[in-house]
N, C-alpha and C positions, 0 to 999 in steps of 0.2 A: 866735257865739263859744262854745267849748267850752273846758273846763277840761284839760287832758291829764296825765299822771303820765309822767313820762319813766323810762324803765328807765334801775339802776343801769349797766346796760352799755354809755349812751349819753351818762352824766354828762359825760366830759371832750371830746366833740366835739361836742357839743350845747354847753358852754358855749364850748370854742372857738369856735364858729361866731358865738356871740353877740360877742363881744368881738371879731372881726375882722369882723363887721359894725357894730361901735358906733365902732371906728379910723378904717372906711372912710367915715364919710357928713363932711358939711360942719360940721355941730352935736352941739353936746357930749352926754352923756345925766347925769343924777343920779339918784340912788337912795334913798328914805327905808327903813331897818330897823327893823323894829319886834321884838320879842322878846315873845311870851305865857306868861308862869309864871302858874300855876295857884295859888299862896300866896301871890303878891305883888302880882296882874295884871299888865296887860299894860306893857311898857316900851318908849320911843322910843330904840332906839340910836343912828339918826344921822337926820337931816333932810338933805335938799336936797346930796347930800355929790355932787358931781365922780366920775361915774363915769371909772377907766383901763381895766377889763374885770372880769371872772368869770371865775375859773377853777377848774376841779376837779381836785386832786391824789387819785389812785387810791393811790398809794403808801402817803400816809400821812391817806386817807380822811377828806377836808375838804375843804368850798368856801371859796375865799376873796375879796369881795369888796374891790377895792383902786382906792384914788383917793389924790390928791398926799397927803391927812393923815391915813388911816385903811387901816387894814387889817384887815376885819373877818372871822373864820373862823367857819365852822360846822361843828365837830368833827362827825364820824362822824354823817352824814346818813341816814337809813333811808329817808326818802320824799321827791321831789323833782315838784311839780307848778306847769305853767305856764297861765295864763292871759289873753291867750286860747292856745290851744295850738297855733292852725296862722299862729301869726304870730311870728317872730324877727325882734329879741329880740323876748319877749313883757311885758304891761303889770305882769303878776305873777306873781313866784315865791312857792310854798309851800313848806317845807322844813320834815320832821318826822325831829328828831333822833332819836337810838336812845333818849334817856333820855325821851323822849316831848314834850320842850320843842318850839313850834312857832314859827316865824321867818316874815315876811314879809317881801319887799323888793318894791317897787313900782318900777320902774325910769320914767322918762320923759324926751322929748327936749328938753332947753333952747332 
């Protein structure tokens, strides 16, 4: 298993892809977020949360992870890496924002 960086030029059908294979199967997926600030450490945004999909808005350059009670964004993403990377969806996304703040969501099947 390799870690991959997906180009920005791939963001919205690469997450498409993910989200309409996570619709298609029999079992649900969930998602834990984690957020790493550098003067505060690191922070648990969500645990165990109901994944609906991922998706990436080019327009107004953000990802937004969304289930029945959360909507979670990641304004203006500058680096987006999955692991492993020749597997969708994959076990882990890395996501390094423009202001340098780094995000993980660990995606897995219920």
């Amino acid at each position: 298993m390799t870690i991959r960086k997906i180009r920005p030029g791939e963001w919205s059908a690469y997450f498409d892809g993910i989200s309409h294979q996570m619709a298609e199967g029999d079992e649900g997926w969930s998602a834990d977020i984690e957020v790493f600030l550098s003067e505060s450490g690191d922070q648990q945004e969500a645990t165990h949360i109901p994944l609906q999909g991922i998706t990436y808005d080019r327009r107004d350059n953000r990802l937004e992870i969304a289930s029945d009670d959360l909507r979670h964004m990641i304004v203006h993403p500058r680096e987006i890496w999955a692991d492993p990377g020749d597997r969708s969806p994959p076990d882990l996304l890395l996501v390094v924002r423009e202001d340098g703040t780094r995000e993980s969501v660990v995606l897995k099947r219920q």
